[in-house]
C-alpha positions in Angstrom: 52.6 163.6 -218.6 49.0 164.8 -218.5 46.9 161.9 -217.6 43.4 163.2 -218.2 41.1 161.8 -220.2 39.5 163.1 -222.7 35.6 163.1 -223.3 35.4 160.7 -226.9 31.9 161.2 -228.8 31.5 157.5 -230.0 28.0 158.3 -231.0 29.9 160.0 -233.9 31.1 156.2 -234.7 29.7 152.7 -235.8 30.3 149.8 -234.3 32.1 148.8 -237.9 33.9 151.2 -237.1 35.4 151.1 -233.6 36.2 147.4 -234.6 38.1 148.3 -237.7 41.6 148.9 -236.2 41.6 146.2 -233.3 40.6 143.7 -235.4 42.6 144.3 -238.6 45.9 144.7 -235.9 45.1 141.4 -234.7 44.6 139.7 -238.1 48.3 141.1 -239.1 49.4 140.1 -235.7 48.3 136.3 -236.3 49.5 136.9 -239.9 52.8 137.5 -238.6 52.9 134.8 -236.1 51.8 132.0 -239.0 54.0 133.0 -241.2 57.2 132.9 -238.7 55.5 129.7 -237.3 55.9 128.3 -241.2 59.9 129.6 -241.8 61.0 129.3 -238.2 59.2 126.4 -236.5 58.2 128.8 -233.7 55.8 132.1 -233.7 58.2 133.9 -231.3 62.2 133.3 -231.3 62.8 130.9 -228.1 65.1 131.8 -225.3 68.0 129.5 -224.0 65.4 128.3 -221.5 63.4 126.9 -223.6 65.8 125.5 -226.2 69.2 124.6 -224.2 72.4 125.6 -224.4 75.0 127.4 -222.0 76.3 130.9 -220.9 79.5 132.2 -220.1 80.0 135.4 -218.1 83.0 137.4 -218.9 84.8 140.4 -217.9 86.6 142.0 -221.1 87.2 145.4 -222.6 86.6 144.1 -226.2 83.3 145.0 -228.1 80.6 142.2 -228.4 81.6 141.7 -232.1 85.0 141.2 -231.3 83.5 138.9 -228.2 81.7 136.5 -230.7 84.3 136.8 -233.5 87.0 135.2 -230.5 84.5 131.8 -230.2 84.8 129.1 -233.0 80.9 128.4 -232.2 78.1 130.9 -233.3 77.2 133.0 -230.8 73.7 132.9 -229.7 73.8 136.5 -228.1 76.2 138.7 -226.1 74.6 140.9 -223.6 75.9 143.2 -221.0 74.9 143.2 -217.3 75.8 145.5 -214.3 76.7 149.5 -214.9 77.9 150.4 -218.4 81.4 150.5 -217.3 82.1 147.1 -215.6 82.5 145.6 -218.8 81.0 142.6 -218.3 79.0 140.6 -220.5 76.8 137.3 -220.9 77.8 135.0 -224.2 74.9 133.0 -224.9 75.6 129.4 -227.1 72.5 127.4 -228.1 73.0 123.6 -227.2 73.3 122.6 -230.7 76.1 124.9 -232.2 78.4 123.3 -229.6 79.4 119.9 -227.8 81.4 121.0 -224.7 80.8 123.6 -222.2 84.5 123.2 -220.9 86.0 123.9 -224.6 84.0 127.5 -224.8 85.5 128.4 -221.6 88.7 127.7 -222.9 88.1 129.8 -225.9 87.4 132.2 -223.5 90.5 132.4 -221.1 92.4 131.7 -224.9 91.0 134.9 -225.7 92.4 137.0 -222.5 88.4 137.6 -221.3 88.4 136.7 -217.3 86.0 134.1 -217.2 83.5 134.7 -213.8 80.4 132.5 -214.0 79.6 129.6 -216.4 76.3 127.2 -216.6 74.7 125.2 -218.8 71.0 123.8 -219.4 69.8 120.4 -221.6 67.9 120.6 -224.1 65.6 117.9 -222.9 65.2 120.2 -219.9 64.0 123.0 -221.4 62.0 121.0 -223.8 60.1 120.0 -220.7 59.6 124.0 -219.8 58.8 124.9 -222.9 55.8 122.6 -222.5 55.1 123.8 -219.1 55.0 127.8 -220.3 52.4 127.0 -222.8 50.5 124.5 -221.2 50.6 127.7 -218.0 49.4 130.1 -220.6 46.9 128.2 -221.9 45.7 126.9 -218.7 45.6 130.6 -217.5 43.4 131.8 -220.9 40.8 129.4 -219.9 40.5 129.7 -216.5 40.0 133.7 -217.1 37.6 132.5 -220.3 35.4 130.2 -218.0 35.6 132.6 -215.2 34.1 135.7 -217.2 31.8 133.4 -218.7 30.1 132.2 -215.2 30.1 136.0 -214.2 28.1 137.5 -216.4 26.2 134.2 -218.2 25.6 136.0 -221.2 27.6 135.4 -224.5 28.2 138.8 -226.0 29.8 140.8 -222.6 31.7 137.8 -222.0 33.1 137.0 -225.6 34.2 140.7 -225.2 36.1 140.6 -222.7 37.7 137.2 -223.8 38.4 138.5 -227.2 40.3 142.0 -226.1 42.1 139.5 -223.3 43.3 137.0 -226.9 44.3 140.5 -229.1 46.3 141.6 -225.8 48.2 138.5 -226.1 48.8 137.7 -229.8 49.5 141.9 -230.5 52.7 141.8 -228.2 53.9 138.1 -229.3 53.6 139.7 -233.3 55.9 142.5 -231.7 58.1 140.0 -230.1 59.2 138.4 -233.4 59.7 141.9 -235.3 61.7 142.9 -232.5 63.7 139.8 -232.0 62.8 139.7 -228.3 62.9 136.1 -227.1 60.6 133.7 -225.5 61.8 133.5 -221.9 60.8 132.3 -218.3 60.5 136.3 -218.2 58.5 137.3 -221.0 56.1 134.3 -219.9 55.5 135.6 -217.0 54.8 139.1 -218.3 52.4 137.6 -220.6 50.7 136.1 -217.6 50.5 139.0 -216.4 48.8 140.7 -219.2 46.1 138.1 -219.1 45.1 139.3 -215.8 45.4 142.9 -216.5 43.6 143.0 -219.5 40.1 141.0 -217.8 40.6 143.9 -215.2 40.2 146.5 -217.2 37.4 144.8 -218.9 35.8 143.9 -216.3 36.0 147.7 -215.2 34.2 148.6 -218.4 31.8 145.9 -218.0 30.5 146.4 -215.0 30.3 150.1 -215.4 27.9 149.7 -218.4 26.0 146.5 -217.4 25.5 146.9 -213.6 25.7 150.3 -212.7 22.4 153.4 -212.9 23.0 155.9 -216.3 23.2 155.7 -219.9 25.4 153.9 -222.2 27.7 156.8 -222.9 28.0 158.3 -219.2 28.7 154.7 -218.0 32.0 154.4 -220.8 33.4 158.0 -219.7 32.7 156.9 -215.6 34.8 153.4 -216.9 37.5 155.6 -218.8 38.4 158.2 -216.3 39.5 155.0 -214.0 40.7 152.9 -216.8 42.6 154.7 -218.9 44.7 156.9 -216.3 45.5 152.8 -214.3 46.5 152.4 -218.0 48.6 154.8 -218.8 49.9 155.4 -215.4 51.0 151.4 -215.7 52.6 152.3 -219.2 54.5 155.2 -217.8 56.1 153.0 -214.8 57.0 149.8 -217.5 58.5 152.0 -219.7 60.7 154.0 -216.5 61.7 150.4 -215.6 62.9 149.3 -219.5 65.1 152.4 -219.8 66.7 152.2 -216.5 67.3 148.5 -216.5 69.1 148.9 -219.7 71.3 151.8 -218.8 72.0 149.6 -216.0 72.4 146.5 -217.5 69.9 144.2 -215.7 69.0 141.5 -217.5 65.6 140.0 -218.0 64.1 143.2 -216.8 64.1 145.3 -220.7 62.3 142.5 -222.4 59.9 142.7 -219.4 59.2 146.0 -219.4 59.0 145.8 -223.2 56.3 143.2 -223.7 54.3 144.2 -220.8 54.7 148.6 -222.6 53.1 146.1 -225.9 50.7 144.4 -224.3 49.1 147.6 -222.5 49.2 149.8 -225.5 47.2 147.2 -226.8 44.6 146.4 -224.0 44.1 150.5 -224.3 42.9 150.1 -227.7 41.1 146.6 -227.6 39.5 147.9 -223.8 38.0 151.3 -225.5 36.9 150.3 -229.7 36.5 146.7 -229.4 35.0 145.7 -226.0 32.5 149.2 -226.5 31.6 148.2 -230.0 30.5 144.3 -228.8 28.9 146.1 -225.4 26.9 149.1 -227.3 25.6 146.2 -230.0 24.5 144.1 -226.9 22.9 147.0 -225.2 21.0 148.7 -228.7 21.0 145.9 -230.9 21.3 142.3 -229.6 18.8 142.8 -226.1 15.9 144.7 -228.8 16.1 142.0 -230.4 
């Protein structure tokens, strides 16, 4: 993969029009998140730690439709874990399509599968970590917010930076609920993580422009050659880690690597049209004012 970067003229641009595709992503991401809020009850599809329920693992040569066509309960999801040929597989339940974890087991060992593992969570339990996870994230978004905001004391570089760190967020959570990827302990954490990334590279960019000697445009390109490789090089290394967890069937890690691949794709574009757009207006516009 080459990793250069390339020199971008955005002289040859407005700041209209570097803004144009970060923020009309992010109004169809929030779109999409309203609207599944409205149908569903929830902007992202909630994994069993957040709602209850149980899991059973199994060892069995049968398919996974055959898998949940052998339980009288819908099946919440069927995924296989370890090497492609061990045959083994997760059966997810959520805690209100069934009333004993001891009569899905049965089903099981009814059906011929060899039962292995078996666990099961309340659903006042992960009611309370549902509450945690958000009140984490949001916790996290402010701390960063108040944070940028007593570094640089000024609104527009720090609203910058706090606006590409909210698209960074709500961009991979609209991707989450088109690609049916749940709400996890995992996928919370990779959301944290994407938090701190994204003021990184923003901070990068910031400081480059702001507090360092040369131009407007020399200071971007010094910011970009450092940014944009860290970027991509990240991208390259998530994306390595989704394909071999899957082939290998380790779970949590593909939804991971997934959300994290979203949320950096993202941060390249909100990083290098958004956050240069609010910082060239600063610089040419809002201090000659």
């Amino acid at each position: 993969m080459d990793l250069s970067v390339p020199t971008v003229d955005y002289s040859d641009y407005t700041n209209r029009q570097l803004v144009a595709i970060p923020l009309g992503l992010l109004a169809a991401a929030l779109v999409i998140l309203a609207v599944a809020t409205v149908v569903t009850g929830t902007p992202v599809e909630l994994g069993m730690e957040f709602t209850g329920g149980a899991e059973i693992q199994i060892q069995t040569d049968d398919s996974p439709e055959e898998i949940e066509a052998s339980f009288d309960e819908p099946v919440e999801g069927v995924t296989q874990v370890g090497s492609p040929t061990s045959n083994t597989y997760i059966v997810e339940f959520q805690s209100q399509n069934y009333e004993d974890l001891d009569d899905l087991v049965t089903q099981a060992e009814d059906a011929g599968y060899d039962v292995q593992q078996q666990g099961e969570r309340s659903a006042s339990f992960a009611s309370d970590s549902q509450s945690q996870a958000v009140l984490g994230l949001a916790i996290a978004f402010a701390g960063m917010a108040a944070l940028v905001f007593l570094m640089f004391r000024t609104f527009v570089p720090s609203i910058a930076v706090v606006a590409s760190a909210f698209s960074d967020i709500m961009i991979p959570l609209a991707l989450m609920r088109l690609f049916n990827i749940e709400l996890t302990l995992g996928t919370v954490a990779a959301l944290l993580m994407l938090i701190g990334y994204s003021v990184d590279s923003d901070l990068l960019l910031n400081n480059h422009i702001l507090r360092r000697h040369g131009d407007f445009y020399t200071s971007t390109f010094r910011a970009m050659r450092t940014g944009v490789t860290m970027t991509v090089t990240s991208i390259s290394a998530m994306i390595v880690m989704t394909v071999v967890a899957s082939l290998f069937g380790i779970p949590l890690l593909p939804e991971v690597g997934l959300v994290l691949t979203f949320g950096l794709l993202a941060d390249l574009m909100n990083t290098y049209l958004l956050n240069v757009s609010l910082l060239r207006y600063y610089k040419y516009e809002a201090i000659a004012k």
